[in-house]
C-alpha positions in Angstrom: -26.5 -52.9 89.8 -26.4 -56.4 90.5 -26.2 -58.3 87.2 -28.7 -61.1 86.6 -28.8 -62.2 83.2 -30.7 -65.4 81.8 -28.9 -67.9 79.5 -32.4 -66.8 77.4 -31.6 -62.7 77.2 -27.8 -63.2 76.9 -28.1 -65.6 73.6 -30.7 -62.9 72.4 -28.6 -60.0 72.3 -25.9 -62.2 70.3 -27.9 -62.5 67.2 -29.0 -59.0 65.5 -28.9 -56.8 62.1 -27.7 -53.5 62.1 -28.4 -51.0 60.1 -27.5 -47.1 59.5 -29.5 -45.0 61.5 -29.8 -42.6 57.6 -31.5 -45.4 56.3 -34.5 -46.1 59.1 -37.4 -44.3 57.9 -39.6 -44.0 60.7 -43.5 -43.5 59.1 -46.4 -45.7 58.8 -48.0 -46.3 62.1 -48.2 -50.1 62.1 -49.3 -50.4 65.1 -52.6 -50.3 65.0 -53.1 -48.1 68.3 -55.8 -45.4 68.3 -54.2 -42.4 68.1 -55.4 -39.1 69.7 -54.2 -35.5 71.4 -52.5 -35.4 74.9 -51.4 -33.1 77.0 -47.9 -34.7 77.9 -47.6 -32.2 81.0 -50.9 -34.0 82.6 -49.7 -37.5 81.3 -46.2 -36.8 83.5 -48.4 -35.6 86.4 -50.6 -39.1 86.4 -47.4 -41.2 86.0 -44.9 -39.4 88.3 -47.1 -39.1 91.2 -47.5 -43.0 90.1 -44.5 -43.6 91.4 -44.3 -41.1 94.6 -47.3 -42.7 95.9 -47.5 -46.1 94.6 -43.9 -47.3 95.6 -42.6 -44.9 98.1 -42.5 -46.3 101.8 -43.2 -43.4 104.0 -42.0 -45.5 107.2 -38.3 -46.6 105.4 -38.1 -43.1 103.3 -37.2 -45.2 100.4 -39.1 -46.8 97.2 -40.0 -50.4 97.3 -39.5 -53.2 95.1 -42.9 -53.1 93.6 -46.1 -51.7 94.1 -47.6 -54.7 95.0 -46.5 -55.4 98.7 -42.5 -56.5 98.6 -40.8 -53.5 100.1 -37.4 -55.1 100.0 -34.8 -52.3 99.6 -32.6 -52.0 96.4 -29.7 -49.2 96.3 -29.6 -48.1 92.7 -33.0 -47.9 91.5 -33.4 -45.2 94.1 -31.2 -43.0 92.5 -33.5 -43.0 89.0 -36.2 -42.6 91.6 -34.6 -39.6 92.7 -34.2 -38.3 89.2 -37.7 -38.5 88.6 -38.4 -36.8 91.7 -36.3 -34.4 90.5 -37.8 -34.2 87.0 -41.4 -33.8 88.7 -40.2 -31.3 90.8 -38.5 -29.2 88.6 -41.6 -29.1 85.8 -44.1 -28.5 88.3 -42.4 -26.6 91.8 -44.8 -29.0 93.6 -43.7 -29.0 97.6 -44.7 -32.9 97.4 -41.9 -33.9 95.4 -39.7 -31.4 97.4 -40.8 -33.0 100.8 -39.9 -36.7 99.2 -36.9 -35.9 97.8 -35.7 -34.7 101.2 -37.0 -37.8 103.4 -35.3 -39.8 100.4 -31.7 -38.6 101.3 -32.3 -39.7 105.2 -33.9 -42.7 104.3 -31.8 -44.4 101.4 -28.9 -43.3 103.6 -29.9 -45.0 106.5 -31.4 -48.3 104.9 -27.9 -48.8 103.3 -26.2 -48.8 106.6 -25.5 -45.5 107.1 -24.0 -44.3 104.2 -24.0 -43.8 100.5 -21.0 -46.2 100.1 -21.9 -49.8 98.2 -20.0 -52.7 97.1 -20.8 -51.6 93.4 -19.0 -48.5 92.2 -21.9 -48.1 89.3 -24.7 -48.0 91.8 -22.7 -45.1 93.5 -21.8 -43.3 90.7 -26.2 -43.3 90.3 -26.9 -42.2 93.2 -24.6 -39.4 93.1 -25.8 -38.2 89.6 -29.4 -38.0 91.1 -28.0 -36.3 94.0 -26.0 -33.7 92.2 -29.4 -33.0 90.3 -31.2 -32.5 93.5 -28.2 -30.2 94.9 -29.4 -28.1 91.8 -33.0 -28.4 92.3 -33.4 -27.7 95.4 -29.6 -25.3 96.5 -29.4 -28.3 99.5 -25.8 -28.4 100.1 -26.1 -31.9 102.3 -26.8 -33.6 98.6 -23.4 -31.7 97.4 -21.6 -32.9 100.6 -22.6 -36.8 99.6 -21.5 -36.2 95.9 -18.1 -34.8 96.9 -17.8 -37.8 98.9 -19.1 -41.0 96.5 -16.7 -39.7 93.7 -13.5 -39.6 95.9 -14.7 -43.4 96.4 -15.6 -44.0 92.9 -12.5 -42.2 92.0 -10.2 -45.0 93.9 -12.2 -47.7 91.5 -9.6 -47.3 89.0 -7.1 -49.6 88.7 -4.2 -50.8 85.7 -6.4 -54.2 85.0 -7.3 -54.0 81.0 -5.6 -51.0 80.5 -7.8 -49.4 82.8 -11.1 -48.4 84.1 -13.4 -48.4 87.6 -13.8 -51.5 88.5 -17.8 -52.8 88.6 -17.6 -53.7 92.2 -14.8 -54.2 94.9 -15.1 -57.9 94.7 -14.1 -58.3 91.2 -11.4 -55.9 91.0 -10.6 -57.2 87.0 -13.8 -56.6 85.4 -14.2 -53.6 83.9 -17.8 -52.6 82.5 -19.3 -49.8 80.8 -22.0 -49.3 83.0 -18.6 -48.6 86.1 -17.4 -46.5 83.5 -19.5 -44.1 81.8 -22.0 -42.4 84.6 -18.6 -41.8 86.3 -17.3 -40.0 83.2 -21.1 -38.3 83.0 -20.5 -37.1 86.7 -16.8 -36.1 86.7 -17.7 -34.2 83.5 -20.7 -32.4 85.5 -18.3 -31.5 88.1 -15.9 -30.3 86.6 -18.5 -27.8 84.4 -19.8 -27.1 88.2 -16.8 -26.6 90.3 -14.0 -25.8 87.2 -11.4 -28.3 88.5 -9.3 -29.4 86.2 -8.9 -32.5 87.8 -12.8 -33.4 86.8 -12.1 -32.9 83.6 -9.0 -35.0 83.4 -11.0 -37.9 85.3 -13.5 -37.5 82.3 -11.5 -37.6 79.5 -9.2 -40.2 81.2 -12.5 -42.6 81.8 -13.8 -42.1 78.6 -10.4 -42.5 76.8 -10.8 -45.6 78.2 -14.0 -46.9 77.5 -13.6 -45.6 73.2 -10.4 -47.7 73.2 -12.6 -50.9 75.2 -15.8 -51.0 74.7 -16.7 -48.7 71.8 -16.8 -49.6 68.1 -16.4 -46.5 66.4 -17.2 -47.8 62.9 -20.5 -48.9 64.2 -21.5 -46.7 67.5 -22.0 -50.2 69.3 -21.3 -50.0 73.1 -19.8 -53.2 74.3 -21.4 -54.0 77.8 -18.0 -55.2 79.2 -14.3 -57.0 79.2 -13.0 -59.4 81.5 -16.3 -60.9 83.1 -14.2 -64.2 83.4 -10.5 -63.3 83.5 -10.1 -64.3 79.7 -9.8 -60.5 78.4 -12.7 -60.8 76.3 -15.6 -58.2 76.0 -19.3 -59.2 77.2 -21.1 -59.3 73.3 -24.4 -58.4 75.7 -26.5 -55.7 74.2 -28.1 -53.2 76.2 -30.4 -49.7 75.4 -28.3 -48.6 79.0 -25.5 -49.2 77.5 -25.8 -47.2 74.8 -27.3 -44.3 76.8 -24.9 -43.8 79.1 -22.2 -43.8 76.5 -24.4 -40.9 74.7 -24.5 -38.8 78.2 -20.6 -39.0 78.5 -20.1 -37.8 75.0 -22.6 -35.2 75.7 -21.0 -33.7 78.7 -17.3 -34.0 77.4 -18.7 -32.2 74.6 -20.6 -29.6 76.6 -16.8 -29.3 78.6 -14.8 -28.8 75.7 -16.4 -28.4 72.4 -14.5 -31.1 70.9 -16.5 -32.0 67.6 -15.3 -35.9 68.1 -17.4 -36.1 70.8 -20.6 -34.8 70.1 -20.1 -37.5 66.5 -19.9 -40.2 69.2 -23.1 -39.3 70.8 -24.7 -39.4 67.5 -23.2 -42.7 66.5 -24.4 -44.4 69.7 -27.8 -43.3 68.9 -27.9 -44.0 65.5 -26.9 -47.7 66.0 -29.5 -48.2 69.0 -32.4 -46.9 66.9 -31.0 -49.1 64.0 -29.8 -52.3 65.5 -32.7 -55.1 65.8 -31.5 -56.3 69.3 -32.0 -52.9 70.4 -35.0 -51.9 68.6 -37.9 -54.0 67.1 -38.1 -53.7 63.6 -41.6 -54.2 63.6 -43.2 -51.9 66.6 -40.5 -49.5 66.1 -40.2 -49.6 70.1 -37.1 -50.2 72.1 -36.7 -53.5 73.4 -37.8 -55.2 76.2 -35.8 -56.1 79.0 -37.5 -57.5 81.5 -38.0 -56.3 84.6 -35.5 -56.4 87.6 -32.1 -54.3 86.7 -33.3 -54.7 82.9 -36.9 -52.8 83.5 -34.6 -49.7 84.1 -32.4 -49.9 81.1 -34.5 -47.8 78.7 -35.3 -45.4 80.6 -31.5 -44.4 81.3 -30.9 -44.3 77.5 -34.5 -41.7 77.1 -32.9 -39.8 79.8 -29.6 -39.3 77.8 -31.2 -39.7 74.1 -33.7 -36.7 74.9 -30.4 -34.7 76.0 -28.9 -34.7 72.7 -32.7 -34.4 71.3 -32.1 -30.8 72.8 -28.8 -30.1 72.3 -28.5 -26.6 69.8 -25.6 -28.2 67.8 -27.7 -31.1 66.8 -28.6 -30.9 63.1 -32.4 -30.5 62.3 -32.3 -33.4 60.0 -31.0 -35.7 63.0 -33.5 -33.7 65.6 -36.8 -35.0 63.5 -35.7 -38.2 63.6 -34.8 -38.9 66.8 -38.5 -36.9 67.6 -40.2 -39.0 65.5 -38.8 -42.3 67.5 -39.1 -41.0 71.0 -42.5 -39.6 70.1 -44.0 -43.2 68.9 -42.3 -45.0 71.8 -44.1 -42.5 74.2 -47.5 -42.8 72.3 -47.5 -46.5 72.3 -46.6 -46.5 75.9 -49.2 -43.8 76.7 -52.2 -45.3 74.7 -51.5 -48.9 74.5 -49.0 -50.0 77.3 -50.4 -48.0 80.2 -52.9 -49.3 82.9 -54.4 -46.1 83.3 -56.4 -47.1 86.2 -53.2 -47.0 89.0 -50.7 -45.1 85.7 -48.6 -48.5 86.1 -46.3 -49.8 83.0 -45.1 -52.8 81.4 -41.3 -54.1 80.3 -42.7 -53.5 76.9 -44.4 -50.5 75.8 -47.4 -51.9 74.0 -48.5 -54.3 76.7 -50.3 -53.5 79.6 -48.4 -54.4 83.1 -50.4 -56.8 85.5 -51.9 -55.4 89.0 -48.1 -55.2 90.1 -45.3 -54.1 88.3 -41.7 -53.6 89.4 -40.3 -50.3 90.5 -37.7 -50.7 87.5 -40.0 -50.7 84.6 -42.3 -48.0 86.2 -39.4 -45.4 86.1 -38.8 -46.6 82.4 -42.2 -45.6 82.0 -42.2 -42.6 83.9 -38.8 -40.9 82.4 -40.7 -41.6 79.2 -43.6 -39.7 80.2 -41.7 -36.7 82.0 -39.2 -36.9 78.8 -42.0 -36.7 76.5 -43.6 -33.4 78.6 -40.5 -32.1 78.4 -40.1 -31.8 74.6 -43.9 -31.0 74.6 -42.8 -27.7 76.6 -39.7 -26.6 74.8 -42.2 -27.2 71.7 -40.5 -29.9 70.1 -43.7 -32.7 70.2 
């Protein structure tokens, strides 16, 4: 992920009132959106084959830029175009999803050069979380074969610098970022629950050792972005919802690994403080933030894909489930009846505002793991 950041969005994030998660009471619709019944399993079938048909390049194999023409090739938004692919696939055993998630591994392969291998060790450690997820969709073992080989390459991303940590990319060997840090601790926990070596495990708790000591403020649940950007040793006060997701994923699988109560209390805590900070959530709308589009349209849908994890988890208290319902629920309803072009099934950067004719393939995902997340809870009964 290539990090582009205006002087605008990074004095934003610097100024913000956090709360306690306990105290947000989420009722009152003040939105003034019509509100009506919907079937959330036809909703993800309108905005998933959205993006299968309205960004995919059948000549490339891979997902443009935008719907609207520029079918410039970016490496790690294809991974979270993978996952939705996945997500599609796996709700609905469609052979259409199937067929693209197959033509995506030869194409995404050969439009960056070859190989799965990148100059930034987060965008890697993307593409093989969506690729472990289609080893387990589809029993593939060529998508296996290409994990096994990204994480002996992100693996050699660590270095002393800081104390620690995978590097973000090769040329900057001394900045070390949560967004290097945690999907590699989501996928070494994953392998290890896969393949039982102990090694995975140790990577994991190594990684995420790391990242608590760095970037994680454990009175609050704020997840730093990252330290070192300029060779000072100080930590990035950026605020991102990706942030904050990815740090709830790696608590979540460490947990799931080794039933270690700390960690399932720091996916809380992360949650808690992105649902109650006003950087991270508008205080008004109740919606998460917007971004932007670029590398920012995708942030918010990596933390619904992690956030609706721990929605699910059994060991999640029922007091904590309702609320964290209750907020994904209303960003999903906005985005559904208010922020959605329902013409084309295109969305917006933020959830209440229709997207022009042409939106970026970024915010469409955002919009589309918000849909699929939403059908989801709908089938396991929980909207």
């Amino acid at each position: 992920m290539k990090k582009i950041l205006t002087v605008a969005l990074a004095a934003g994030t610097l100024v913000s009132c956090t709360k306690d998660y306990d105290d947000v009471i989420i009722s009152g619709d003040k939105s003034g959106i019509q509100r009506y019944e919907v079937s959330w399993q036809q909703a993800a079938d309108s905005s998933s084959r959205s993006v299968a048909a309205n960004f995919w390049n059948p000549q490339g194999k891979y997902f443009n830029k935008d719907n609207g023409g520029n079918t410039t090739f970016n490496y790690w938004p294809q991974a979270h175009a993978l996952d939705v692919l996945v997500d599609a696939y796996l709700r609905t055993n469609d052979a259409v999803y199937r067929t693209q998630i197959d033509s995506w591994f030869d194409g995404v392969k050969q439009m960056n050069g070859g190989s799965f291998s990148n100059e930034f060790y987060d965008d890697m450690e993307w593409n093989a979380l969506a690729m472990l997820r289609a080893y387990d969709a589809t029993g593939d073992a060529k998508f296996k074969t290409a994990v096994d080989a990204l994480w002996n390459e992100i693996k050699g991303g660590w270095n002393t610098t800081m104390g620690g940590g995978i590097m973000w990319r090769r040329a900057m060997p001394g900045y070390k970022n949560t967004p290097a840090n945690m999907p590699a601790a989501i996928l070494a926990a994953r392998l290890y629950q896969k393949d039982k070596k102990n090694e995975d495990l140790a990577w994991a708790q190594k990684i995420y050792a790391w990242e608590k000591d760095s970037l994680f403020e454990t009175g609050t649940g704020y997840v730093y972005d990252g330290i070192n950007n300029q060779g000072d040793g100080k930590r990035d006060a950026w605020k991102f919802t990706y942030n904050q997701g990815t740090f709830i994923g790696a608590a979540l699988e460490l947990y799931n690994a080794t039933g270690s109560a700390v960690y399932f209390n720091d996916a809380q805590k992360a949650a808690g403080y992105t649902l109650g900070d006003n950087t991270l959530t508008n205080s008004t709308d109740r919606l998460l933030r917007d971004e932007g589009e670029g590398d920012g349209g995708l942030f918010k849908g990596v933390f619904v894909r992690y956030f609706t994890l721990l929605i699910q988890h059994p060991d999640l208290s029922e007091s904590y489930r309702s609320r964290y319902i209750a907020f994904l629920k209303h960003n999903a309803e906005l985005l559904w009846f208010a922020g959605t072009s329902k013409s084309s099934v295109l969305f917006g950067t933020y959830w209440k505002n229709k997207p022009a004719a042409s939106t970026d393939l970024t915010t469409q995902l955002s919009g589309a793991m918000l849909i699929e997340a939403a059908a989801t809870l709908e089938k396991n009964k929980l909207f």
